[in-house]
C-alpha positions in Angstrom: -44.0 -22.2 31.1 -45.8 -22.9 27.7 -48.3 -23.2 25.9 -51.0 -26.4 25.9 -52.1 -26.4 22.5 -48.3 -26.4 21.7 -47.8 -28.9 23.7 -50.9 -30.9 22.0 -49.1 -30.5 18.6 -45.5 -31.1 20.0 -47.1 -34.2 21.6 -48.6 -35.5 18.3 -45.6 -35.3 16.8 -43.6 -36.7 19.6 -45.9 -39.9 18.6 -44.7 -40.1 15.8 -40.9 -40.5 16.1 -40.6 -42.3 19.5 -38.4 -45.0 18.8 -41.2 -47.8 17.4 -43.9 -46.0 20.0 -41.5 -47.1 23.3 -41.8 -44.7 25.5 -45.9 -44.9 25.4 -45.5 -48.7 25.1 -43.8 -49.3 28.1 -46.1 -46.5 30.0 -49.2 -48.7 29.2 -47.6 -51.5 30.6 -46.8 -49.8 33.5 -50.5 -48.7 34.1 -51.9 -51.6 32.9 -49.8 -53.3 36.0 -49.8 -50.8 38.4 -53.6 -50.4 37.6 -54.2 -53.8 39.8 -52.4 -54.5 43.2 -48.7 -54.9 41.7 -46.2 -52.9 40.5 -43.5 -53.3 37.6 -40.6 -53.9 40.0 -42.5 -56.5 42.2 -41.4 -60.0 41.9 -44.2 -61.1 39.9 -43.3 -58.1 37.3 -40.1 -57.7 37.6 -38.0 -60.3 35.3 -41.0 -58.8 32.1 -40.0 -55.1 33.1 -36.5 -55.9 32.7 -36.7 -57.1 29.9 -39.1 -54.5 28.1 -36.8 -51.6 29.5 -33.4 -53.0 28.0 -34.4 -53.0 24.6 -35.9 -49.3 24.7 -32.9 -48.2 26.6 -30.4 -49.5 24.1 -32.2 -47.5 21.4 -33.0 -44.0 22.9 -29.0 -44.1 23.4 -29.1 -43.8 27.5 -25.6 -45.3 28.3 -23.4 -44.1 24.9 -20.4 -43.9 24.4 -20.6 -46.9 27.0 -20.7 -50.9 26.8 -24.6 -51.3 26.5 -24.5 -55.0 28.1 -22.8 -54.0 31.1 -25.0 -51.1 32.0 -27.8 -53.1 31.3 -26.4 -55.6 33.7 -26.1 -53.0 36.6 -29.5 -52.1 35.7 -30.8 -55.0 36.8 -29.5 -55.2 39.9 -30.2 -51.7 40.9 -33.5 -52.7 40.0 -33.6 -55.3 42.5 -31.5 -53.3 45.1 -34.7 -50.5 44.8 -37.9 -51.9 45.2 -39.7 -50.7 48.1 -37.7 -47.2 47.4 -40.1 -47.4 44.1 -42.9 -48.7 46.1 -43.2 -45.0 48.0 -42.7 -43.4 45.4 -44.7 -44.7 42.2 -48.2 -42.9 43.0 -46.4 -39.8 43.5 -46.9 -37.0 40.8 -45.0 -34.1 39.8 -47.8 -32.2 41.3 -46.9 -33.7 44.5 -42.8 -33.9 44.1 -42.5 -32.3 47.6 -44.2 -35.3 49.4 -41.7 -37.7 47.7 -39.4 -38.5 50.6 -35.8 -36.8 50.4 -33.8 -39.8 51.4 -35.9 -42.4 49.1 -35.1 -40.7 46.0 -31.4 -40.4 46.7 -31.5 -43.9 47.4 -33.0 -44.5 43.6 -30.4 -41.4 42.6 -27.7 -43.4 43.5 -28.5 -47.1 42.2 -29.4 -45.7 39.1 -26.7 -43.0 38.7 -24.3 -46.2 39.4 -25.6 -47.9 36.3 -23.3 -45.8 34.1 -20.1 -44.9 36.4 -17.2 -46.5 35.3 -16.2 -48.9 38.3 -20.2 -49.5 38.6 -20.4 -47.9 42.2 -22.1 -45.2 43.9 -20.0 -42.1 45.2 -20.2 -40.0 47.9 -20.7 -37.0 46.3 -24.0 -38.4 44.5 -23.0 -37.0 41.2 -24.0 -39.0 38.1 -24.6 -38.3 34.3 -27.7 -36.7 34.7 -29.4 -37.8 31.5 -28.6 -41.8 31.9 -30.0 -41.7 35.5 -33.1 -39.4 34.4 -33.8 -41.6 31.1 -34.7 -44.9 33.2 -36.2 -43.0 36.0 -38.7 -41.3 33.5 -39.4 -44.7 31.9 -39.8 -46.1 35.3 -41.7 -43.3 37.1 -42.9 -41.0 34.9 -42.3 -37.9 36.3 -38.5 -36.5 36.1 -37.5 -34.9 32.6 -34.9 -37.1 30.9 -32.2 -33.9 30.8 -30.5 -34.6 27.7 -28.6 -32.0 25.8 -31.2 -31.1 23.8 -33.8 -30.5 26.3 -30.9 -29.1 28.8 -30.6 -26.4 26.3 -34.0 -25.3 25.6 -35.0 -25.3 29.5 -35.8 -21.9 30.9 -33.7 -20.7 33.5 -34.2 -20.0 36.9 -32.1 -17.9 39.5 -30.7 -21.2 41.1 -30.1 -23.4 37.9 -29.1 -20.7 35.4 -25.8 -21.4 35.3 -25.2 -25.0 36.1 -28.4 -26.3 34.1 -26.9 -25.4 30.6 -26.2 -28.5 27.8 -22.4 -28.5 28.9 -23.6 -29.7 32.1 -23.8 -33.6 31.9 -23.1 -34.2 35.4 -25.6 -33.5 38.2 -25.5 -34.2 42.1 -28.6 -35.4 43.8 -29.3 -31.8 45.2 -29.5 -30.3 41.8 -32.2 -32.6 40.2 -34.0 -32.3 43.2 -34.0 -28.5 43.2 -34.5 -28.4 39.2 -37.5 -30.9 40.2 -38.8 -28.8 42.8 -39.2 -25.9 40.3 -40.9 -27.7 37.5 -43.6 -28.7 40.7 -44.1 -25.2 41.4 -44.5 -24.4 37.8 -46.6 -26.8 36.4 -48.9 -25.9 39.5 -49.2 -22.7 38.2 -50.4 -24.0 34.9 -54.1 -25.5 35.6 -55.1 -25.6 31.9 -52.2 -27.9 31.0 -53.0 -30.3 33.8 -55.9 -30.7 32.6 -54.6 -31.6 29.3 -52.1 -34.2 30.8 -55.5 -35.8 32.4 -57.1 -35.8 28.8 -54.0 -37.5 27.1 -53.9 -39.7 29.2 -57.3 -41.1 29.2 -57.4 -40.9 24.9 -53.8 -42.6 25.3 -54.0 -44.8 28.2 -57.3 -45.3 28.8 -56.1 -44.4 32.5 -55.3 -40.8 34.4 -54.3 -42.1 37.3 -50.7 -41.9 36.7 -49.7 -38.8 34.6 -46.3 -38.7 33.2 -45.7 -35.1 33.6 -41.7 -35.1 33.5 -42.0 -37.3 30.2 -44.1 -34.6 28.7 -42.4 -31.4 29.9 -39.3 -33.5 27.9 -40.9 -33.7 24.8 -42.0 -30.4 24.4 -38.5 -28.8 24.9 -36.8 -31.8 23.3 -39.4 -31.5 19.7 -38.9 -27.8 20.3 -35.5 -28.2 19.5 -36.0 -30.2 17.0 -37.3 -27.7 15.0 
Protein backbone atom coordinates (compact mmCIF):
# COMPACT_ATOMS: atom_id res chain seq x y z
CA UNK A 1 0.00 0.00 0.00
CA UNK A 2 3.20 2.17 0.78
CA UNK A 3 6.05 2.55 1.79
CA UNK A 4 7.31 2.57 5.75
CA UNK A 5 10.21 4.81 5.57
CA UNK A 6 7.69 7.21 3.74
CA UNK A 7 5.45 6.84 6.12
CA UNK A 8 8.39 7.59 8.86
CA UNK A 9 9.07 10.91 7.13
CA UNK A 10 5.36 11.72 6.34
CA UNK A 11 4.83 10.95 10.08
CA UNK A 12 7.54 13.38 11.20
CA UNK A 13 6.15 15.90 9.48
CA UNK A 14 2.65 15.22 10.31
CA UNK A 15 4.18 16.18 13.98
CA UNK A 16 4.85 19.01 13.03
CA UNK A 17 1.63 20.71 11.80
CA UNK A 18 -1.04 18.97 13.92
CA UNK A 19 -3.00 21.60 15.16
CA UNK A 20 -0.85 22.52 18.57
CA UNK A 21 0.26 18.53 18.69
CA UNK A 22 -3.84 17.46 19.22
CA UNK A 23 -4.24 14.57 17.72
CA UNK A 24 -1.07 12.91 19.68
CA UNK A 25 -2.19 14.86 22.76
CA UNK A 26 -5.38 13.46 23.15
CA UNK A 27 -3.97 9.78 22.06
CA UNK A 28 -1.68 9.85 25.15
CA UNK A 29 -4.49 10.64 27.18
CA UNK A 30 -6.33 8.04 25.95
CA UNK A 31 -3.58 5.46 26.63
CA UNK A 32 -2.52 6.88 29.63
CA UNK A 33 -6.41 6.07 30.80
CA UNK A 34 -7.17 3.24 29.07
CA UNK A 35 -3.61 1.92 30.21
CA UNK A 36 -5.40 1.33 33.91
CA UNK A 37 -8.90 -0.27 34.42
CA UNK A 38 -10.97 2.70 32.82
CA UNK A 39 -11.71 4.01 29.69
CA UNK A 40 -12.18 7.71 28.32
CA UNK A 41 -15.97 7.48 28.06
CA UNK A 42 -16.50 5.94 31.60
CA UNK A 43 -18.06 8.11 34.14
CA UNK A 44 -14.97 8.79 35.98
CA UNK A 45 -13.44 10.05 32.38
CA UNK A 46 -15.98 11.07 30.71
CA UNK A 47 -16.88 14.87 31.60
CA UNK A 48 -12.37 15.51 31.02
CA UNK A 49 -12.71 13.64 27.52
CA UNK A 50 -15.42 15.89 26.56
CA UNK A 51 -13.96 18.50 27.21
CA UNK A 52 -10.35 17.76 25.58
CA UNK A 53 -12.21 16.51 22.34
CA UNK A 54 -14.32 19.88 21.75
CA UNK A 55 -11.59 22.08 21.51
CA UNK A 56 -9.52 19.86 18.96
CA UNK A 57 -12.63 19.26 17.07
CA UNK A 58 -13.49 22.88 16.62
CA UNK A 59 -9.98 23.34 15.19
CA UNK A 60 -9.39 20.44 12.73
CA UNK A 61 -12.79 21.92 11.17
CA UNK A 62 -14.99 18.52 11.69
CA UNK A 63 -18.54 20.06 11.65
CA UNK A 64 -17.97 23.27 8.95
CA UNK A 65 -19.90 25.02 7.39
CA UNK A 66 -22.08 24.08 10.60
CA UNK A 67 -22.85 25.80 14.12
CA UNK A 68 -19.82 24.37 16.08
CA UNK A 69 -21.74 24.68 19.68
CA UNK A 70 -24.58 22.72 18.56
CA UNK A 71 -22.65 19.78 17.23
CA UNK A 72 -20.63 19.89 20.03
CA UNK A 73 -23.66 19.62 22.07
CA UNK A 74 -25.00 16.44 20.21
CA UNK A 75 -21.58 15.24 20.74
CA UNK A 76 -21.96 14.96 24.04
CA UNK A 77 -24.80 13.21 24.30
CA UNK A 78 -23.97 10.64 21.75
CA UNK A 79 -21.14 10.23 23.93
CA UNK A 80 -23.22 9.24 26.69
CA UNK A 81 -25.84 7.38 24.55
CA UNK A 82 -22.49 4.98 23.38
CA UNK A 83 -20.60 3.82 26.13
CA UNK A 84 -20.58 0.13 26.46
CA UNK A 85 -20.80 0.20 22.30
CA UNK A 86 -17.09 1.83 22.93
CA UNK A 87 -16.43 -0.55 25.70
CA UNK A 88 -16.28 -3.69 22.91
CA UNK A 89 -14.74 -2.05 20.79
CA UNK A 90 -11.70 0.10 22.21
CA UNK A 91 -9.09 -2.88 22.33
CA UNK A 92 -9.91 -3.73 18.93
CA UNK A 93 -7.21 -2.95 16.17
CA UNK A 94 -7.35 -2.51 12.56
CA UNK A 95 -5.61 -5.67 12.46
CA UNK A 96 -8.56 -7.25 13.95
CA UNK A 97 -11.54 -4.92 12.29
CA UNK A 98 -13.40 -8.21 11.42
CA UNK A 99 -13.85 -9.20 15.11
CA UNK A 100 -15.46 -5.74 15.84
CA UNK A 101 -19.09 -6.66 16.07
CA UNK A 102 -21.33 -5.47 13.01
CA UNK A 103 -24.27 -4.15 14.87
CA UNK A 104 -21.98 -2.29 17.62
CA UNK A 105 -20.34 -0.14 15.28
CA UNK A 106 -23.52 0.86 13.44
CA UNK A 107 -24.75 1.80 16.69
CA UNK A 108 -21.56 4.29 17.15
CA UNK A 109 -22.10 5.01 13.11
CA UNK A 110 -25.33 6.37 13.87
CA UNK A 111 -24.86 8.52 17.15
CA UNK A 112 -21.97 9.93 15.75
CA UNK A 113 -23.17 10.40 12.11
CA UNK A 114 -26.21 12.31 13.96
CA UNK A 115 -23.86 14.79 15.46
CA UNK A 116 -23.84 16.80 12.23
CA UNK A 117 -27.39 16.06 10.49
CA UNK A 118 -29.36 18.93 10.36
CA UNK A 119 -32.55 18.00 12.63
CA UNK A 120 -29.75 16.20 14.92
CA UNK A 121 -31.32 12.60 14.30
CA UNK A 122 -30.34 9.36 13.04
CA UNK A 123 -31.83 8.07 9.61
CA UNK A 124 -32.72 4.92 8.43
CA UNK A 125 -30.62 4.83 5.74
CA UNK A 126 -27.43 5.25 7.98
CA UNK A 127 -25.92 7.77 5.67
CA UNK A 128 -23.86 10.57 7.27
CA UNK A 129 -20.94 12.99 6.21
CA UNK A 130 -18.38 10.63 6.31
CA UNK A 131 -15.53 12.79 7.33
CA UNK A 132 -17.37 14.49 10.64
CA UNK A 133 -18.41 10.93 11.84
CA UNK A 134 -14.83 9.42 10.97
CA UNK A 135 -12.90 12.63 12.57
CA UNK A 136 -14.25 11.87 16.30
CA UNK A 137 -14.25 8.20 15.77
CA UNK A 138 -10.47 8.30 14.88
CA UNK A 139 -9.84 10.69 17.85
CA UNK A 140 -11.92 8.35 19.95
CA UNK A 141 -10.74 4.89 18.70
CA UNK A 142 -7.97 5.19 16.75
CA UNK A 143 -8.45 3.07 14.07
CA UNK A 144 -10.84 4.39 11.16
CA UNK A 145 -9.15 6.94 8.59
CA UNK A 146 -10.71 10.44 9.01
CA UNK A 147 -11.94 10.46 5.05
CA UNK A 148 -11.67 13.96 4.35
CA UNK A 149 -11.33 15.36 0.81
CA UNK A 150 -7.92 15.32 0.74
CA UNK A 151 -7.20 11.85 1.88
CA UNK A 152 -10.53 10.69 -0.18
CA UNK A 153 -8.60 11.70 -3.13
CA UNK A 154 -5.36 10.25 -2.72
CA UNK A 155 -6.78 6.70 -1.54
CA UNK A 156 -6.15 3.91 -3.90
CA UNK A 157 -9.01 2.29 -5.38
CA UNK A 158 -10.37 -0.97 -5.09
CA UNK A 159 -13.04 -2.87 -7.37
CA UNK A 160 -15.81 -2.14 -4.76
CA UNK A 161 -14.97 1.58 -3.72
CA UNK A 162 -13.60 2.95 -7.02
CA UNK A 163 -16.29 4.80 -7.87
CA UNK A 164 -18.12 5.88 -4.80
CA UNK A 165 -14.89 6.52 -2.65
CA UNK A 166 -13.74 9.67 -4.79
CA UNK A 167 -13.44 13.43 -2.98
CA UNK A 168 -16.99 14.32 -4.39
CA UNK A 169 -18.23 11.65 -2.20
CA UNK A 170 -18.98 13.30 1.30
CA UNK A 171 -21.68 11.14 2.18
CA UNK A 172 -21.25 7.50 3.27
CA UNK A 173 -23.74 4.76 4.53
CA UNK A 174 -22.66 2.48 7.32
CA UNK A 175 -22.02 -0.39 4.69
CA UNK A 176 -19.57 1.55 2.79
CA UNK A 177 -17.07 2.54 5.69
CA UNK A 178 -17.37 -0.86 6.85
CA UNK A 179 -16.42 -2.29 3.47
CA UNK A 180 -13.68 0.51 2.80
CA UNK A 181 -12.53 -0.62 6.57
CA UNK A 182 -12.51 -4.10 5.76
CA UNK A 183 -10.07 -3.45 2.96
CA UNK A 184 -7.55 -1.36 4.69
CA UNK A 185 -7.63 -4.68 7.39
CA UNK A 186 -6.69 -6.93 4.66
CA UNK A 187 -4.06 -4.57 3.48
CA UNK A 188 -2.27 -3.46 6.25
CA UNK A 189 -2.05 -7.38 7.02
CA UNK A 190 -0.29 -7.76 4.11
CA UNK A 191 2.25 -5.14 5.12
CA UNK A 192 4.29 -6.80 8.18
CA UNK A 193 7.16 -4.27 8.04
CA UNK A 194 4.93 -1.33 8.62
CA UNK A 195 3.28 -2.95 11.59
CA UNK A 196 6.07 -3.18 12.96
CA UNK A 197 6.80 0.40 12.51
CA UNK A 198 3.35 1.42 14.02
CA UNK A 199 4.62 -0.74 17.29
CA UNK A 200 7.97 1.32 17.23
CA UNK A 201 6.14 4.80 17.04
CA UNK A 202 4.21 4.10 19.36
CA UNK A 203 6.50 3.12 22.10
CA UNK A 204 9.06 6.33 21.09
CA UNK A 205 5.64 8.36 21.10
CA UNK A 206 3.58 6.91 23.71
CA UNK A 207 5.69 5.10 25.67
CA UNK A 208 2.76 2.38 25.12
CA UNK A 209 1.98 -0.21 21.98
CA UNK A 210 -0.80 -1.57 23.17
CA UNK A 211 -3.16 0.52 21.38
CA UNK A 212 -1.92 1.42 17.70
CA UNK A 213 -3.71 4.05 15.88
CA UNK A 214 -3.44 2.55 12.60
CA UNK A 215 -6.52 4.48 10.80
CA UNK A 216 -4.93 7.81 12.21
CA UNK A 217 -1.75 6.90 10.50
CA UNK A 218 -2.87 5.46 7.16
CA UNK A 219 -4.76 9.31 7.27
CA UNK A 220 -1.72 11.07 7.51
CA UNK A 221 0.22 9.58 5.00
CA UNK A 222 -2.39 10.18 2.19
CA UNK A 223 -3.54 13.40 3.81
CA UNK A 224 0.72 14.91 3.96
CA UNK A 225 0.90 13.18 0.59
CA UNK A 226 -1.39 15.58 -0.72
CA UNK A 227 0.01 18.13 0.82
CA UNK A 228 2.81 18.08 -1.25
Amino acid sequence: MFDPDEFYRRFQKFKKIDYANSFYSFWKYKVNVEAGAGHILDSTHMRRTVSKLGPILRAWQAYRPFDSSVCLERLETSLGEMVSEYDLIRNISLLEFDKAPRNVLKTIWHKLGRVKEYDGKENSYSRYYVMATTKQLMFLWGQTLAFDELVRDKMPPSDYTYVRMRARNNKWTFTMWHNVMSEFQERVLEMPEFIDLCHTVCLKEFGNDEIIPYGQFIDLYYWIGAKK
